[in-house]
N, C-alpha and C positions, 0 to 999 in steps of 0.2 A: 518855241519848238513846234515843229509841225504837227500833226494828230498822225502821220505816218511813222514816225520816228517814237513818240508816244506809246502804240503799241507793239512795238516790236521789243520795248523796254521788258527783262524777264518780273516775273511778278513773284517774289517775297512773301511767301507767310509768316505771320510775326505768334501764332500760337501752335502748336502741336495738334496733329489730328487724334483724336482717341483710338486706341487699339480695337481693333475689330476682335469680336470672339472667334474663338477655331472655330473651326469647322464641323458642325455635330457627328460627322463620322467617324472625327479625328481625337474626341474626347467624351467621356460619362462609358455606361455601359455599351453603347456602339463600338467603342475603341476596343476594351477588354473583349468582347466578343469575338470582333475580328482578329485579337493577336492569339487567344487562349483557345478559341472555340474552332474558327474557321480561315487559320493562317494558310491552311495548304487546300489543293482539292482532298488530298488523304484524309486532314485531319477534318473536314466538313462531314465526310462521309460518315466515317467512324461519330462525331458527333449527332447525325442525324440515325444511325441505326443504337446510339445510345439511348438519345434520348425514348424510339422506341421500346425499347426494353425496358427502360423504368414506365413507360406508360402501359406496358404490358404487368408487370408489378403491381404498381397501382389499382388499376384494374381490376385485380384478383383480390389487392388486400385491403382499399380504404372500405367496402362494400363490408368484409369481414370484420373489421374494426369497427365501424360506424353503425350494423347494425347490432353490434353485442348486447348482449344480455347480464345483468347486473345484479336481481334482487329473487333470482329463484335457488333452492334448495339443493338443485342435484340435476345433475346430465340430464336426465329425460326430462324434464319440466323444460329445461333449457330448450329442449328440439322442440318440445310443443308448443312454446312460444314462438317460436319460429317460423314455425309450419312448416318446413322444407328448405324455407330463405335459407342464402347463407350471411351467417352470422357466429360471433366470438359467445363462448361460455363463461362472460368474468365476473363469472357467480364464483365459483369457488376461490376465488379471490376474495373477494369481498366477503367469504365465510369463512377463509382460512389463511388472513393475512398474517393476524398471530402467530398460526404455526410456522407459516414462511419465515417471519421474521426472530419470531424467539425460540422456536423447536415446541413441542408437543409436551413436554412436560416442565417447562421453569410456569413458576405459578403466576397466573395472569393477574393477582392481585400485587407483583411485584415489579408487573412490568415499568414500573417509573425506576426503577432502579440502572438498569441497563442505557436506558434512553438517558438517564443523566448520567452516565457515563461516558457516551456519546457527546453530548453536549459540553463535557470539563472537557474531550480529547482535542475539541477541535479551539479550545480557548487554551487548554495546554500546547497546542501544534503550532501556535501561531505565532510565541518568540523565534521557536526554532527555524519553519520557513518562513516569514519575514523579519529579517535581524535589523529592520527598524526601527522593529516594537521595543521602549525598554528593557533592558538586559535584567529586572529586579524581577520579572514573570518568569525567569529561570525558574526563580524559586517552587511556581507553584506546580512546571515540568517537570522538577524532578519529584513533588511529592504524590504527581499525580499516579502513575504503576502502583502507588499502595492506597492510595482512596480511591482509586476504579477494582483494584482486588476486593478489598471491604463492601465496594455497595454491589458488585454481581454477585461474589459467592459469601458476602454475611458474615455470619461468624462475629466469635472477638475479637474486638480493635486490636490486642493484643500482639495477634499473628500479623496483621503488617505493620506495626509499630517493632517487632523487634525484625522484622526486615528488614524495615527502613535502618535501625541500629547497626544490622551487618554489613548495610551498602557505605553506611559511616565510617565503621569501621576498617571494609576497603578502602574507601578512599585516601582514610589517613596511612595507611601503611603503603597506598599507591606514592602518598605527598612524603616519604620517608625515602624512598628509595628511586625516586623518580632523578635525583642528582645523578645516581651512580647508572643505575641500568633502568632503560624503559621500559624491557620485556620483565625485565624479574618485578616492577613496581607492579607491570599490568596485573601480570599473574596473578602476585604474591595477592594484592586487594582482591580479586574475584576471589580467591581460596578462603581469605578471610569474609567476604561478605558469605561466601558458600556456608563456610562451618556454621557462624551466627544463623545464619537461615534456616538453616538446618534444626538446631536447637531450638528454634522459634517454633519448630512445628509447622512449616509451611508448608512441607511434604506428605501431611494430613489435612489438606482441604475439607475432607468429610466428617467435621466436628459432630459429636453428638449432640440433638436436640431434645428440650427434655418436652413437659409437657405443655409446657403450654408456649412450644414451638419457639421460645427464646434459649439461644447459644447461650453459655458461658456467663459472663459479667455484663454483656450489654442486652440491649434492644433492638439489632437488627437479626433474622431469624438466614440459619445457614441454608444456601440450595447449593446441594453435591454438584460435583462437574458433570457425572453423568444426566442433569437435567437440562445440561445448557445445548442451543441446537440454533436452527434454522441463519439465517444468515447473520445473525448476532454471533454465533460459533466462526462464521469465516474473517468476520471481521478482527474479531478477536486473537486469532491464529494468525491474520496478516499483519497486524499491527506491530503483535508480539515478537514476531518471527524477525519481521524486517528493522524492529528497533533494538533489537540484541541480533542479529545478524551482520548487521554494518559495521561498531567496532569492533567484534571478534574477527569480521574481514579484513579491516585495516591490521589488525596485530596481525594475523597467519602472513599475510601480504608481506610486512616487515620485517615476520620471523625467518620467511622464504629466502631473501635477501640479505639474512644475517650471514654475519661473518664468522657468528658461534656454531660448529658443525651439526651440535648436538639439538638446538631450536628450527636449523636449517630443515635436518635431515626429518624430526617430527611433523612438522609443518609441510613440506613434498609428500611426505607419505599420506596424510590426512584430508592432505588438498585433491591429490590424485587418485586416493581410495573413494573419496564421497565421491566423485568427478563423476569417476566409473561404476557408480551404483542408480539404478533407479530409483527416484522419490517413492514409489507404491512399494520398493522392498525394503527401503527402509521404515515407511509406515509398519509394515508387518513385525519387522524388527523389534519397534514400540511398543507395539500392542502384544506380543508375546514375552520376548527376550529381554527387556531392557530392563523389566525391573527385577530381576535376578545380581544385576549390578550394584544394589542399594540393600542394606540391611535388610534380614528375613522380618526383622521386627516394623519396619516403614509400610507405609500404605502410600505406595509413589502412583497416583492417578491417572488414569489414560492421558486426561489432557496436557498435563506434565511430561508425559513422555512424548506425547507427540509434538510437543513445542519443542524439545531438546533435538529431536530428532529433525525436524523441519530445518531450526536455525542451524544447523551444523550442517545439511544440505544448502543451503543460500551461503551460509558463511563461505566455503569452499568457494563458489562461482563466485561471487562477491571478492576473493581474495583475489582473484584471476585477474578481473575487471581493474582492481588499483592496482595493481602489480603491471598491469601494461597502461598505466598513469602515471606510474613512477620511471617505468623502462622511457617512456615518452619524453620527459624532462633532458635536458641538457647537461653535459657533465660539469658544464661549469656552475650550476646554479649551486653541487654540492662541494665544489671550487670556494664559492664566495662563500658560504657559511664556516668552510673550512677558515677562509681569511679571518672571518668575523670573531675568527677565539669561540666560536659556541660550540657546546658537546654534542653529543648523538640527537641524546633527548629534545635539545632546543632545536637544533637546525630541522627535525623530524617535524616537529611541533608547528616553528614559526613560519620554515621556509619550501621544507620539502612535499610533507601534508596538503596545506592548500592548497598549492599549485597541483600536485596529483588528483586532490577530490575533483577540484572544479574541469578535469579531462576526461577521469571517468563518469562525469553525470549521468551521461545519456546508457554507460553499460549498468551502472546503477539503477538507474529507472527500469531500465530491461528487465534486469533479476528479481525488482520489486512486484512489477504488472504480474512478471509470470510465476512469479511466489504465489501472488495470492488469488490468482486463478488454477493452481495446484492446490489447493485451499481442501479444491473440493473432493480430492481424493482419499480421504477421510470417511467419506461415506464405503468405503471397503471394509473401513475396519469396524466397522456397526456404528460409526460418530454422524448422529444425525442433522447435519449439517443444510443448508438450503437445498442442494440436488439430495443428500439423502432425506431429506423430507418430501422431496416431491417424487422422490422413485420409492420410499416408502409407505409409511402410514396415509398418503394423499390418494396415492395410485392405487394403494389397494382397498382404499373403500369404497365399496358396494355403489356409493353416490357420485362418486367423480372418477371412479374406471375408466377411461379413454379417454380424458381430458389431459392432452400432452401440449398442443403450440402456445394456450392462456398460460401456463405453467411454465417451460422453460423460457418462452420469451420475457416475461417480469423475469424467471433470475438471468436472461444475460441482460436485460436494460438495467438490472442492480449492478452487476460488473460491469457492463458497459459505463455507468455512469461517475465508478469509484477509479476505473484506468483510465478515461477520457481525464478526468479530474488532476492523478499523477502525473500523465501526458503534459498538459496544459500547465502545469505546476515548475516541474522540469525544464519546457522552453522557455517559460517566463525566467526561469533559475540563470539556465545559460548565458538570455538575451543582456540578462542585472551583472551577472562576473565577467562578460566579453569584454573587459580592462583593455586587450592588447589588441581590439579593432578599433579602440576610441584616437 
């Protein structure tokens, strides 16, 4: 063969050549940049007079934060450490985190009581939002609302021990009746854990002390509700609020939808009464009117009343929220249950429930965030709560008079940080039940 003929032969690679990397523009943060930041000339624009603006921000606030002040006494020592700079006051922080946090008078030698109450909530919270965890930690969810009663407000084990006996005792009368009717099982066990509770004395929080500052038969020493405060009071009212608000929403929800005229018609009027009332008049309601509703002989406590009154505000919106969960379902889903031979109670239970909770999560989470940021409207009715700690007793002394941005910005980074938290809880909730994109 000639060397002409030779290479004119095509020539065969017998290995693959490696893949080249993209292009840097076309991947990492270059790429994002270009599609998110600077996709159009509009959107460049806007991003370049944004990013202005937060360097405008900046500006004015790392300067204020970075030069703060931390270990002086009182506003004017504050300035003459300063000399003029500007700079943050978070002295009175650092003097008066206590009060922020547990209010001005629960006693500082009790503060481990609270704080480990805190700490069981969040090891109690954790079968519930991840149903990973063993199902046997139930156990210590449900006993945790009577040993977080006992170590904030003291007293004799007594008083949440025969609570706990009442919510027993609901329950059983719930498991008796729950064959025939759901509504009348619901009820019937709250009414029974009520009366028990009732007789247990829970409606007098403010047990006598004698002298030598021990309750009753034990060793933990009682502090009255009117001592409890600062952002341990919001926590406490949101917690309480939102975990007795949710099932009394799913019932009103279900009662709305009843076919009995008589549960119907109560349930539309309660749902559409609270609807149309303001949270602050019904606080007012609380704290004047409401304990005219209970025996002359009861000492029914503010904080008591304003719990009743809160949860019966969210329960309403709350019942709104599943009830367009349940309207959302398809008619045959209550079709197949029908087929399945189940009764009310089961199809409610196994078929109809779930599938409505896991629709309304997101109006759920709404009602919860903005519960407990209505927390603080509480400071109306003289409950000195975090904002009414720092619009009271903080602001008006003599030493931190005019100390407002160190002050409300700590309580919205504590809000900030408890709704970011729900926020993030919630998508993660949705992203784990979205079953029907898998």
């Amino acid at each position: 063969m000639s060397d002409t003929h030779a290479h004119s032969v095509a020539f065969v690679r017998e290995t693959e050549i490696p893949a080249s990397p993209p292009p840097y523009a076309a991947t990492g943060p270059v790429k994002w940049m270009r599609e998110n930041l600077f996709a159009t000339p509009a959107n460049a624009l806007l991003t370049l007079v944004s990013i202005y603006v937060v360097y405008l921000v900046l500006a004015v606030v790392l300067p204020w934060i970075l030069n703060g002040v931390w270990t002086t006494s009182s506003l004017s020592e504050c300035r003459e450490v300063l000399q003029g700079k500007t700079g943050a006051c978070f002295s009175v922080l650092s003097e008066r985190w206590n009060q922020l946090l547990f209010g001005f008078q629960y006693p500082s030698e009790f503060y481990w009581r609270p704080t480990l109450a805190l700490v069981l909530f969040f090891i109690a919270a954790a079968p519930v939002l991840f149903f990973d965890l063993p199902r046997k930690l139930l156990i210590f969810t449900a006993l945790f609302p009577f040993i977080a009663y006992w170590l904030i407000w003291g007293g004799p084990v007594m008083v949440p021990v025969v609570a706990l006996l009442g919510f027993l005792g609901g329950f059983l009368v719930y498991q008796r009746f729950v064959q025939g009717s759901f509504a009348a099982g619901f009820f019937g066990g709250i009414f029974a854990a009520f009366v028990i509770w009732y007789l247990g004395g829970w409606l007098v929080p403010d047990a006598p002390v004698d002298s030598d500052g021990v309750v009753g038969n034990f060793l933990l020493p009682a502090v009255p509700s009117r001592q409890l405060g600062g952002f341990m009071l919001n926590m406490m009212l949101g917690v309480t609020c939102v975990s007795l608000s949710i099932p009394i929403g799913i019932a009103l929800a279900l009662g709305r939808q009843s076919s009995m005229p008589l549960i119907k018609i109560v349930c539309v009027v309660f749902i559409e009464f609270v609807r149309g009332v303001p949270l602050i008049t019904l606080l007012f309601v609380a704290s004047v009117m409401l304990s005219y509703f209970f025996p002359p002989e009861s000492n029914v406590d503010l904080f008591l009343r304003v719990v009743i009154m809160i949860t019966m505000f969210a329960s309403a919106y709350i019942a709104e929220v599943i009830r367009g969960g349940l309207a959302a379902l398809p008619k045959g889903q209550y079709e197949g249950a029908d087929s399945l031979g189940l009764d009310y109670a089961q199809a409610t239970r196994l078929i109809i429930l779930p599938q409505a909770l896991k629709i309304s999560i997101p109006g759920i989470v709404n009602v919860a965030v903005g519960l407990f940021k209505d927390t603080t409207l509480v400071s109306v009715i003289s409950m000195f709560d975090l904002v009414g700690m720092i619009r009271g007793p903080i602001l008006a002394s003599t030493e931190w008079n005019g100390v407002y941005w160190e002050l409300l910005g700590f309580a919205a980074l504590l809000f900030f940080v408890v709704c970011y938290g729900i926020s993030q809880y919630s998508q993660w909730l949705e992203r784990r039940l979205a079953t029907d994109h898998r």
